[in-house]
Structure formats: structure tokens, C-alpha cells
C-alpha beads as a LAMMPS data file, in Angstrom:
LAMMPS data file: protein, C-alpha beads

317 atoms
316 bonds

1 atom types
1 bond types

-500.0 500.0 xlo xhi
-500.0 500.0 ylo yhi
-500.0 500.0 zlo zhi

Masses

1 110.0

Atoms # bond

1 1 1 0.000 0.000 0.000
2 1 1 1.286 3.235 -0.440
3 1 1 3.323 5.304 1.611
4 1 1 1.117 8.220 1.594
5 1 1 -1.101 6.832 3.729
6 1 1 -1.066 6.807 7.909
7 1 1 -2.852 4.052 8.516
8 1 1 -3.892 0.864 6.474
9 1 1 -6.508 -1.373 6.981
10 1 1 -8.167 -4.776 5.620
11 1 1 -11.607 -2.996 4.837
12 1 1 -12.887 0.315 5.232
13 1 1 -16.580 1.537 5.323
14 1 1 -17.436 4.245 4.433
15 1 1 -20.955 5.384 6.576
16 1 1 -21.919 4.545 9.992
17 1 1 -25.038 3.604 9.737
18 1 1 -27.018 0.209 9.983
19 1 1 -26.046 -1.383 7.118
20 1 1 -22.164 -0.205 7.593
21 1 1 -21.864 -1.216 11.339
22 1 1 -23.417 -4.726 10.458
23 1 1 -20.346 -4.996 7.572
24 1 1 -17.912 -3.842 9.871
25 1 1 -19.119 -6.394 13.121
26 1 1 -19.078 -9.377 10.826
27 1 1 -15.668 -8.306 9.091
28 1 1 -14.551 -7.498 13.231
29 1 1 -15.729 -11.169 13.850
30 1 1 -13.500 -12.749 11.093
31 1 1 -10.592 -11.045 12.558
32 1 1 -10.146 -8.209 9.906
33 1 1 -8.380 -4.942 10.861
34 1 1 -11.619 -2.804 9.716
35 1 1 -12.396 1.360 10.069
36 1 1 -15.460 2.168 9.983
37 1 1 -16.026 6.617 9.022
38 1 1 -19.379 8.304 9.900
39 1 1 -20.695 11.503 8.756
40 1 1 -23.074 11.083 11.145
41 1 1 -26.260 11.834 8.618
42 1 1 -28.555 9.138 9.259
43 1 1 -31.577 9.400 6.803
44 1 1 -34.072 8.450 9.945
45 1 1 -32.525 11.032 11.979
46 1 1 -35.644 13.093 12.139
47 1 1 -37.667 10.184 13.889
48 1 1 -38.318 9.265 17.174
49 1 1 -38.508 5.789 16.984
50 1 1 -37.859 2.862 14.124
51 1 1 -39.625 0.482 14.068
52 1 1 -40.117 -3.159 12.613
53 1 1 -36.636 -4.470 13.175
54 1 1 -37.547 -7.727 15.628
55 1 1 -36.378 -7.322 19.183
56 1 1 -35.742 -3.702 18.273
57 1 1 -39.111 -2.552 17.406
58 1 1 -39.793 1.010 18.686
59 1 1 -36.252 1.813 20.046
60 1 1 -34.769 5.470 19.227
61 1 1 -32.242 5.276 15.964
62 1 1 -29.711 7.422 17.416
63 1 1 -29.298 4.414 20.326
64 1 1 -29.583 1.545 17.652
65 1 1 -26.443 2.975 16.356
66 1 1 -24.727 3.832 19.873
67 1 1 -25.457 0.240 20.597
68 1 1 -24.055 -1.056 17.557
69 1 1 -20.604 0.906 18.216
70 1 1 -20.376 -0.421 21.570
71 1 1 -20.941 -4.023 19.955
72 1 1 -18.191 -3.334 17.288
73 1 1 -15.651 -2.064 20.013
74 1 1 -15.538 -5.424 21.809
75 1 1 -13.652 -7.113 18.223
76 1 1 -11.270 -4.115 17.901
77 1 1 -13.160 -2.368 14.982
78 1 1 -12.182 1.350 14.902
79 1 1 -15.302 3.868 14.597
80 1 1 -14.041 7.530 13.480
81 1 1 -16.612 10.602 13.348
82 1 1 -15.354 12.370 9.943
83 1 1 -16.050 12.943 6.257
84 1 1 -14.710 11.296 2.986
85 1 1 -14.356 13.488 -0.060
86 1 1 -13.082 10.583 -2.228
87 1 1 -11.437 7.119 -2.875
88 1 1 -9.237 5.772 -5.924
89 1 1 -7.097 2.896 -6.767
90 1 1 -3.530 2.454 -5.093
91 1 1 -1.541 -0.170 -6.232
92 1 1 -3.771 -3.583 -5.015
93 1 1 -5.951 -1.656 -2.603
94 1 1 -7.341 1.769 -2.250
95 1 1 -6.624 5.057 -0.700
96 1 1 -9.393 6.676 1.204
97 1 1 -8.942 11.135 1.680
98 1 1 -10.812 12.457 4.445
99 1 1 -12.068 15.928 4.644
100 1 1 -9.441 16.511 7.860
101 1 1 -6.485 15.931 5.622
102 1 1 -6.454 11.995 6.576
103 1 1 -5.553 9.480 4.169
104 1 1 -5.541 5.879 4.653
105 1 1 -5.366 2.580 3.142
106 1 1 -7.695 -0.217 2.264
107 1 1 -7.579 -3.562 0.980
108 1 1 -11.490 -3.509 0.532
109 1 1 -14.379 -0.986 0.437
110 1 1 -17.678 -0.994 1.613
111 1 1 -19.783 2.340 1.053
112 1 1 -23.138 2.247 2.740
113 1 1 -23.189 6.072 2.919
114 1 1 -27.828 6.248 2.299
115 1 1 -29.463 8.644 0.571
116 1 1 -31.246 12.081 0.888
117 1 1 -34.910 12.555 0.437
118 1 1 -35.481 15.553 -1.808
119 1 1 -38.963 16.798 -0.272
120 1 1 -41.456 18.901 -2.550
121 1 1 -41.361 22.610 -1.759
122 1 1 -44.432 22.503 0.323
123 1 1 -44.516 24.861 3.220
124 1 1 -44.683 22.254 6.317
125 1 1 -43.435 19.713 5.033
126 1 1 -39.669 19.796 5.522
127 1 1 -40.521 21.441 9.225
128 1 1 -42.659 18.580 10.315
129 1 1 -40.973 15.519 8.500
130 1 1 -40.293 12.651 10.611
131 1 1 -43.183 13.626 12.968
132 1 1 -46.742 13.662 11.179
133 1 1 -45.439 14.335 7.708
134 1 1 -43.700 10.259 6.939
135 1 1 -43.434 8.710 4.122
136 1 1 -43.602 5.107 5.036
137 1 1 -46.251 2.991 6.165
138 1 1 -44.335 -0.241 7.150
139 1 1 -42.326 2.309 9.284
140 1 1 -44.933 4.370 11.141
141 1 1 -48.626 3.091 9.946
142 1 1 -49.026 0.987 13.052
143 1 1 -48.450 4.286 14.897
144 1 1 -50.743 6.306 13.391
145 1 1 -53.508 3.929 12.374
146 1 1 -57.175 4.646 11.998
147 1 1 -56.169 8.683 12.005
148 1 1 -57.503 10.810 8.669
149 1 1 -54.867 10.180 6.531
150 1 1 -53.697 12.993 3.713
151 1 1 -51.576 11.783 0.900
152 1 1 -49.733 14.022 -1.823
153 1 1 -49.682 12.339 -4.450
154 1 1 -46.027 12.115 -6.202
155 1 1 -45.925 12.745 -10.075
156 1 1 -44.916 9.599 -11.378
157 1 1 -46.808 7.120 -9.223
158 1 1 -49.853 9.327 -8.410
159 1 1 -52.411 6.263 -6.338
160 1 1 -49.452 3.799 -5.304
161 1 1 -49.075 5.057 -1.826
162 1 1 -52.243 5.900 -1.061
163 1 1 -53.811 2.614 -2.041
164 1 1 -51.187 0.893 0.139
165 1 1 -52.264 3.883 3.093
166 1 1 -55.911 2.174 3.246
167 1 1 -54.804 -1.003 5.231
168 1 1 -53.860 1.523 8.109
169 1 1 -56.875 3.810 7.687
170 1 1 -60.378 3.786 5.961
171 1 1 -59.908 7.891 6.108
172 1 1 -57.518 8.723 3.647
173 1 1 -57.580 11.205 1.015
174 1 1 -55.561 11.447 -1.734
175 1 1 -54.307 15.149 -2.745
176 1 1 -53.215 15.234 -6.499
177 1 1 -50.867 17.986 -6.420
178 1 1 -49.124 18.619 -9.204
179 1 1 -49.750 15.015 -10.683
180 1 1 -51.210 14.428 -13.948
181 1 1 -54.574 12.620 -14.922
182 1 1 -55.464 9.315 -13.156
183 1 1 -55.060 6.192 -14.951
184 1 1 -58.355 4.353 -15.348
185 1 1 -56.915 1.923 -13.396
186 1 1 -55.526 3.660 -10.645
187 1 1 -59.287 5.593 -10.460
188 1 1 -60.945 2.362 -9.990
189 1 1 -58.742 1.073 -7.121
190 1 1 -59.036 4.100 -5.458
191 1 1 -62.465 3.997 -5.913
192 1 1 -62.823 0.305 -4.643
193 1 1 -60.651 1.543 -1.608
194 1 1 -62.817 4.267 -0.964
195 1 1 -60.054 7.036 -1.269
196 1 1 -61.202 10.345 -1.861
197 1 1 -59.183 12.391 -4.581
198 1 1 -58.923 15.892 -4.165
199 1 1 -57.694 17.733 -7.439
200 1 1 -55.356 21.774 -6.707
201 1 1 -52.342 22.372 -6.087
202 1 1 -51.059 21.905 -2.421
203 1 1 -49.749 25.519 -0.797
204 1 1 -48.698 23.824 2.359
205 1 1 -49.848 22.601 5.857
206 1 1 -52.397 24.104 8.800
207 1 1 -50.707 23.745 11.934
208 1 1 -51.712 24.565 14.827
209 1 1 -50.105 24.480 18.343
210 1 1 -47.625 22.559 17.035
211 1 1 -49.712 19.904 15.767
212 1 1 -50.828 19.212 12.120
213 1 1 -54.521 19.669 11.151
214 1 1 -54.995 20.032 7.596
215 1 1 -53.244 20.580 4.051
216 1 1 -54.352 24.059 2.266
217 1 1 -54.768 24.236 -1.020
218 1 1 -53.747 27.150 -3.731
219 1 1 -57.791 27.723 -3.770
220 1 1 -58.095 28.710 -0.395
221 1 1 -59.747 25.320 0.841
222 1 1 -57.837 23.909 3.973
223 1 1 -58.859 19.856 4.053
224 1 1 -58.754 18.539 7.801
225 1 1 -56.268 15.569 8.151
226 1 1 -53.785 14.361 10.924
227 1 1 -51.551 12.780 9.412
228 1 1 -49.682 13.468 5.993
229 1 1 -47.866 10.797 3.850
230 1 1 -45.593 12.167 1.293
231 1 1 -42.741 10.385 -0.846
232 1 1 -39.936 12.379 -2.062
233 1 1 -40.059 13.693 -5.315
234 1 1 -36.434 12.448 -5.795
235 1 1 -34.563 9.848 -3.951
236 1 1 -30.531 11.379 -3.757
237 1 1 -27.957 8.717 -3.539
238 1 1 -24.935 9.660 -1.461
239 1 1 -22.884 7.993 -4.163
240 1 1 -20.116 10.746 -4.953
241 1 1 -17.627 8.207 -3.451
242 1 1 -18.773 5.266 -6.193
243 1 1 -19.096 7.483 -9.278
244 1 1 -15.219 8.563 -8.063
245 1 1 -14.620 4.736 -8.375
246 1 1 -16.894 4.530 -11.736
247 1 1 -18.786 2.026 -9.936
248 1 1 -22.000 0.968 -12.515
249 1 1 -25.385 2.873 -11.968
250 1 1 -28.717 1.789 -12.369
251 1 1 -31.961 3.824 -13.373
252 1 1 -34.767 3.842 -11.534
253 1 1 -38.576 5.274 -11.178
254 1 1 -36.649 7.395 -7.964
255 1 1 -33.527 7.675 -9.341
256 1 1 -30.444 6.406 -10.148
257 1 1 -28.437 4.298 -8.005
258 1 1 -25.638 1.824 -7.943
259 1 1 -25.871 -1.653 -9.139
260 1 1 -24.778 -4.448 -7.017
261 1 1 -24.981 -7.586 -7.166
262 1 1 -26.888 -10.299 -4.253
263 1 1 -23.540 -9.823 -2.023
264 1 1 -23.790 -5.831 -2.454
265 1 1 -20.017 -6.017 -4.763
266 1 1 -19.943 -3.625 -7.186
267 1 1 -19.008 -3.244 -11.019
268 1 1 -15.454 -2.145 -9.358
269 1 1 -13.642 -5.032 -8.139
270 1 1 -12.996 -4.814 -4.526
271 1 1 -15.766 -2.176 -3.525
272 1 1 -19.026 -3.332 -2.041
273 1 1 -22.118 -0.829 -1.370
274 1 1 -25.166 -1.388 0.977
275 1 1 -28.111 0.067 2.310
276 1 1 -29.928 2.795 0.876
277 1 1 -26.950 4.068 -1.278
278 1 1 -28.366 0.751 -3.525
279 1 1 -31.555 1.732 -3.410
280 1 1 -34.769 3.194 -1.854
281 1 1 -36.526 0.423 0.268
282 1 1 -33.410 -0.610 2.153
283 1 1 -34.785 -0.427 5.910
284 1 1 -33.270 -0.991 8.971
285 1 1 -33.792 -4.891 8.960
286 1 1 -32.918 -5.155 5.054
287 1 1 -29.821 -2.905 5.325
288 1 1 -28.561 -4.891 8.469
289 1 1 -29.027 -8.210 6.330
290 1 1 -27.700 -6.530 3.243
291 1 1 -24.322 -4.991 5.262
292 1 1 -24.175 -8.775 6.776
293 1 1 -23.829 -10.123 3.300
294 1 1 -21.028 -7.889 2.647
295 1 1 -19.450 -8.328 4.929
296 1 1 -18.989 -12.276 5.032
297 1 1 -18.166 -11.884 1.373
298 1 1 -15.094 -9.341 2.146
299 1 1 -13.826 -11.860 4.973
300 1 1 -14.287 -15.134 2.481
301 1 1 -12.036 -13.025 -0.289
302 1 1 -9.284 -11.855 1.668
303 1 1 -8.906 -14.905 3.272
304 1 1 -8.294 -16.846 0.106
305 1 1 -6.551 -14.005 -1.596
306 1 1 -4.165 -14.435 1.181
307 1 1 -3.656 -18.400 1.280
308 1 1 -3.094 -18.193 -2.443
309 1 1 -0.285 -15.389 -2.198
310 1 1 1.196 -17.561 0.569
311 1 1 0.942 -20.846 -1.261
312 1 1 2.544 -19.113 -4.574
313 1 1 5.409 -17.898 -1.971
314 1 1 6.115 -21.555 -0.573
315 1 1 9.023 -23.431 -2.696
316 1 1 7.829 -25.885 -5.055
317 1 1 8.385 -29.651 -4.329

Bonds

1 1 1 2
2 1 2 3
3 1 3 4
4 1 4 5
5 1 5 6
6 1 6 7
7 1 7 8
8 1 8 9
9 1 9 10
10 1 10 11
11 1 11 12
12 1 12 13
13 1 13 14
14 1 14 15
15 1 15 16
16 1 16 17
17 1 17 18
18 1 18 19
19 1 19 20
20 1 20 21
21 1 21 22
22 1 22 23
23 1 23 24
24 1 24 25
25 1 25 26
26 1 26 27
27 1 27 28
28 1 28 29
29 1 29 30
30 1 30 31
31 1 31 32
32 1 32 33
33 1 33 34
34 1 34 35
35 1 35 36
36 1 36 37
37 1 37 38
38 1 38 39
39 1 39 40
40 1 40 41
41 1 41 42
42 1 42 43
43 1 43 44
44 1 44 45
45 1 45 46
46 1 46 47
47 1 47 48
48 1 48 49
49 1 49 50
50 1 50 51
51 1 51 52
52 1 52 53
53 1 53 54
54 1 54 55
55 1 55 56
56 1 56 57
57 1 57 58
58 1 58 59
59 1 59 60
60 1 60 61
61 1 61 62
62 1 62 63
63 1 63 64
64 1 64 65
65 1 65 66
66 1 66 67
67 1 67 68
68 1 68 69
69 1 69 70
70 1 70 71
71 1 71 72
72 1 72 73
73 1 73 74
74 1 74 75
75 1 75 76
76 1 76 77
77 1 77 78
78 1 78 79
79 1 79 80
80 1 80 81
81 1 81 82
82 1 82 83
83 1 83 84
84 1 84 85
85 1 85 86
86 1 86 87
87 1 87 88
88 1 88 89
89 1 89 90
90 1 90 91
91 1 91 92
92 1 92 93
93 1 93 94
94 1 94 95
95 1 95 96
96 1 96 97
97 1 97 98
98 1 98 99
99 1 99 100
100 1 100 101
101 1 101 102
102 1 102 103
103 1 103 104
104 1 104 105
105 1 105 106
106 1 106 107
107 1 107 108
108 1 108 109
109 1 109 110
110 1 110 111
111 1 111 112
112 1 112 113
113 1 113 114
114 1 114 115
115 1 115 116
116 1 116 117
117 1 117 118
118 1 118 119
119 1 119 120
120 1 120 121
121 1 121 122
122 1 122 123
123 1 123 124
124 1 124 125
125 1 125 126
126 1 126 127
127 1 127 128
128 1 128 129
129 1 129 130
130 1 130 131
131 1 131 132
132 1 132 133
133 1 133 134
134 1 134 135
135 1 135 136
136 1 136 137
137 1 137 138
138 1 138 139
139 1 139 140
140 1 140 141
141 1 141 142
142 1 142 143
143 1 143 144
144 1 144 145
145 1 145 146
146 1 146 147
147 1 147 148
148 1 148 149
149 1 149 150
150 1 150 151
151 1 151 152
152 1 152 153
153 1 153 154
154 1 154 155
155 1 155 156
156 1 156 157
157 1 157 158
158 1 158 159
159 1 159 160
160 1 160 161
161 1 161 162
162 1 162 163
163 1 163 164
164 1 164 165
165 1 165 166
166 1 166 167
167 1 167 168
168 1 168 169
169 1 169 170
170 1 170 171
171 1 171 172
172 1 172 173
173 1 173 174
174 1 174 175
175 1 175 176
176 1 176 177
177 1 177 178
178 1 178 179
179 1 179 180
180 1 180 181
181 1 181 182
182 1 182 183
183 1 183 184
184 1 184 185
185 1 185 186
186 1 186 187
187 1 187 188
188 1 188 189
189 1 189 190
190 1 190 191
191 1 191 192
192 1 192 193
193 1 193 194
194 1 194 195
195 1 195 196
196 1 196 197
197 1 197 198
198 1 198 199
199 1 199 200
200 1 200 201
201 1 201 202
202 1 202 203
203 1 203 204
204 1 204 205
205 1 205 206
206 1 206 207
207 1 207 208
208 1 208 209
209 1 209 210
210 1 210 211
211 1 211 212
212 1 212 213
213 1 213 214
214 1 214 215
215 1 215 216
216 1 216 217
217 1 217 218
218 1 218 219
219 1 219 220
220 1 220 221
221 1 221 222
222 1 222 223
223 1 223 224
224 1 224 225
225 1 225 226
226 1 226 227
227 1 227 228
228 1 228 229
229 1 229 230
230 1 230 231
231 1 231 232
232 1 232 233
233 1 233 234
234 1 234 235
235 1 235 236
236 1 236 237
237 1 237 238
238 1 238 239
239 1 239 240
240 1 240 241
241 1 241 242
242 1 242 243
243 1 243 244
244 1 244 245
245 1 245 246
246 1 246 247
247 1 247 248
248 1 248 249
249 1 249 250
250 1 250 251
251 1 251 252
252 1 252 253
253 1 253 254
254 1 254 255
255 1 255 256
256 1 256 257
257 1 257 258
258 1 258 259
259 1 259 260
260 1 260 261
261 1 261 262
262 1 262 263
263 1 263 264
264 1 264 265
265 1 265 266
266 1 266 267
267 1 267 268
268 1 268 269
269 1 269 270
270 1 270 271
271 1 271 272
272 1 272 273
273 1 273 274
274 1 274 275
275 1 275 276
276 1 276 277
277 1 277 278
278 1 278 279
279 1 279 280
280 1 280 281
281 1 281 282
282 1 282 283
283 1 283 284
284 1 284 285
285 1 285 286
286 1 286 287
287 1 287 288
288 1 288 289
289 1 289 290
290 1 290 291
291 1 291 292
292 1 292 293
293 1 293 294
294 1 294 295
295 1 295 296
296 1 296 297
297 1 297 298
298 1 298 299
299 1 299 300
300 1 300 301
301 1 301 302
302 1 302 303
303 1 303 304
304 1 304 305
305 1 305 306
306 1 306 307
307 1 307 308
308 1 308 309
309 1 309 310
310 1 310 311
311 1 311 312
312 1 312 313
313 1 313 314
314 1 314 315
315 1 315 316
316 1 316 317
């Protein structure tokens, strides 16, 4: 590895959250020399609680992740607070800047550095996001079931969330924003689901005392609701780090995002991605399971890439 860098390690990973800590404890496990750097920009920040990871269920993010720390600390894995600005190809491994001037070395990446939910510009909406403005029912329908339920619809998949809203509530109504005409289809399930479908544009969100109450329309009307689901009308990758690498991207209805393949590696050999940096619907649970998978993958190729460069070394005969 070169000399430029201070430190060098077996694997780095690049993002602290769920599915990065899971890499790095299984790569602790297998005896790896592993760094794990955290911006510290969880995309769940803004909530209170996650919820269905099993055993877990309900517990505050910021602690799942304190937990997890203290869990990788007991196999020697090294947790820094910092920023990368960039990785690139040093000799058989890689050399990982930080935004503090570090450099170091690594035999292996894995970025699991998430994504950032680009919000429409609806007054409210950023302000009370995470709190009764969410975006996912599997996340926070049990939570707020049976409440009137509001829905902005997003412009490319106008009824999809609100048809999937009516299991938690019978009172939802779907707000068509800035979406085009209904499909015929889409106007028959929501009929059939008995969703009401307001048409206007959406100026933003009554509040008051600190609690949401409605969604106000451009035409003046304010439409009582509780509760207002809302998907983002683009889904940011954190993925400066892989198009450095010119790791392969992927298009998608949300945007585009890096392809992996059913271990998380990458189009660049010895770089592995996971969590929500590979795609949108990476939850807790998945991106534990999906840094897991990484991780044992890493730990089964260094360990042979090793016993081959010591069997070539041994004499022949």
C-alpha cells in the first residue's frame, strides 16, 4: 500500500449507519483490521422511533447505532466521526482522503453512505418531517392507524401510496398535487378503496399548536387531516464516493443508483455498497441483512486471496 497513507486497513466503510456497522461487526468477527467513518447523517434522523426491526421494534435510531458501536468495540473495529471526499485505486488496494487531511489505506471498500430525500417545496413539510409528515407505512402506519390520513400524491406514481395507506386507515384522502390525470386503473382502485381524490395544487400545511390539522390548497380550501404521507419527489444517492470509483449505476422510477450484485459487490472489483446508497426500500432490517452479506463476502475473499499469495510464496516440491 502506499506510503502516503497513515494508517492501512483490511476494509474500510465508508458510513456509519445500519447497514455499515453490520459490515464492519461481521468483518470485526473474522478477525479483519476494519475502520469504519461516519458523517453522522442518518436518513431516519428526524424520527423518534424505528420500528419493525424484531427485538428492536420502537427503540430510538440514534441508540440503535450507539449500541451497535459499543458491539463493534468489543472485536477491535475502529469507529471515526469524519467525512470522505473521495477514494481511488492504489496499487492492489485503495486510498481513502478524508475531509481533515487523513488518508488511509484499504484492501477492501464498503460504502453504505444512504441517501437524501429531496422533499417537494411545500410549506410544512420539511418542518414537520419525521413527525406527522412520513413517508412510510411499514415504518410508522401501526403508529398512526385509523387517524384521517392525507396523501400528496407524487408525479410519477400518483395512487401507489395511497392505495397501500388504506390497510392503516379507511380515512384517507388522496391530494393530487401537481400530478397528472389518473389512470383508469388507478381511479378504480381508489375507488374500490374508498379514497377520496382531491384535485389543486397543495400551498402547504395548517398547523396549529404545534400539531398538524390540515393541508391548504392554492384555492383557499384547507382539508382537515392528521396525518400526511408524502414520498420524495427524488430519492438522492450519497454515491459521490462510487461514481469517483466509476462504480456501474442503475436507473430507476426514484432515481439512479448503484448496481450491485446479491452480495452488495460492485461493477469495481474490490468495492461493495449497501443500504440505501443501492436503493430506496433498504430499511433498517434489510440494510442490516444486506451490510451482513457484505461483509462475510469481504472476509471469504481476503482470506483466500491471502492463502493463495502464501501458497505461490512456498518453494515448489
Amino acid at each position: 500500500m502506499n506510503s502516503r497513507t497513515n494508517e492501512t486497513y483490511d476494509a474500510v466503510v465508508i458510513g456509519g449507519g445500519a447497514a455499515g456497522l453490520s459490515a464492519a461487526l461481521i468483518m470485526g468477527r473474522s478477525r479483519l483490521r476494519t475502520l469504519v467513518v461516519d458523517a453522522g447523517e442518518p436518513r431516519n434522523a428526524p424520527a423518534a422511533h424505528m420500528h419493525g426491526v424484531l427485538s428492536r421494534d420502537g427503540m430510538n435510531p440514534a441508540e440503535y447505532l450507539a449500541s451497535g458501536r459499543r458491539e463493534l468495540a468489543v472485536y477491535g473495529v475502529e469507529v471515526r466521526d469524519g467525512v470522505v471526499t473521495g477514494a481511488a485505486a492504489d496499487g492492489d488496494g485503495f486510498l481513502v482522503a478524508l475531509a481533515d487531511g487523513t488518508r488511509v489505506g484499504a484492501r477492501r471498500l464498503v460504502v453504505t453512505t444512504g441517501l437524501v430525500d429531496e422533499l417537494p417545496d411545500i410549506d410544512g413539510v420539511a418542518e414537520r418531517w419525521g413527525r406527522d409528515v412520513i413517508h412510510c407505512p411499514y415504518c410508522h402506519g401501526w403508529e398512526v392507524r385509523d387517524l384521517p390520513f392525507g396523501v400528496i400524491a407524487h408525479p410519477t406514481m400518483p395512487a401507489h401510496q395511497a392505495l397501500m395507506l388504506s390497510r392503516w386507515s379507511r380515512d384517507v384522502t388522496l391530494f393530487l398535487h401537481t400530478a397528472g390525470q389518473l389512470s383508469a386503473r388507478d381511479a378504480a382502485l381508489l375507488d374500490a378503496a374508498g379514497i377520496e381524490v382531491v384535485a389543486g395544487e397543495v400551498a402547504g400545511l395548517a398547523v396549529e399548536g404545534d400539531r398538524l390539522t390540515g393541508v391548504r390548497l392554492a384555492d383557499g380550501r384547507t382539508v382537515p387531516r392528521s396525518v400526511v404521507f408524502v414520498g420524495a419527489r427524488r430519492l438522492a444517492a450519497r454515491d459521490g464516493v462510487l461514481r469517483g470509483l466509476g462504480a456501474e449505476l442503475r436507473e430507476t422510477p426514484l432515481g439512479e443508483f448503484v448496481a450491485v450484485d446479491g452480495t452488495g459487490r460492485t461493477s469495481v472489483p474490490g468495492v461493495w455498497a449497501a443500504g440505501n446508497v443501492t436503493g430506496p426500500q433498504e430499511q433498517v432490517v434489510n440494510a442490516v441483512s444486506r451490510g451482513y452479506r457484505a461483509g462475510v463476502a469481504i472476509s471469504n475473499e481476503l482470506l483466500f486471496e491471502d492463502l493463495e499469495a502464501a501458497a505461490a510464496r512456498r518453494p515448489a516440491g
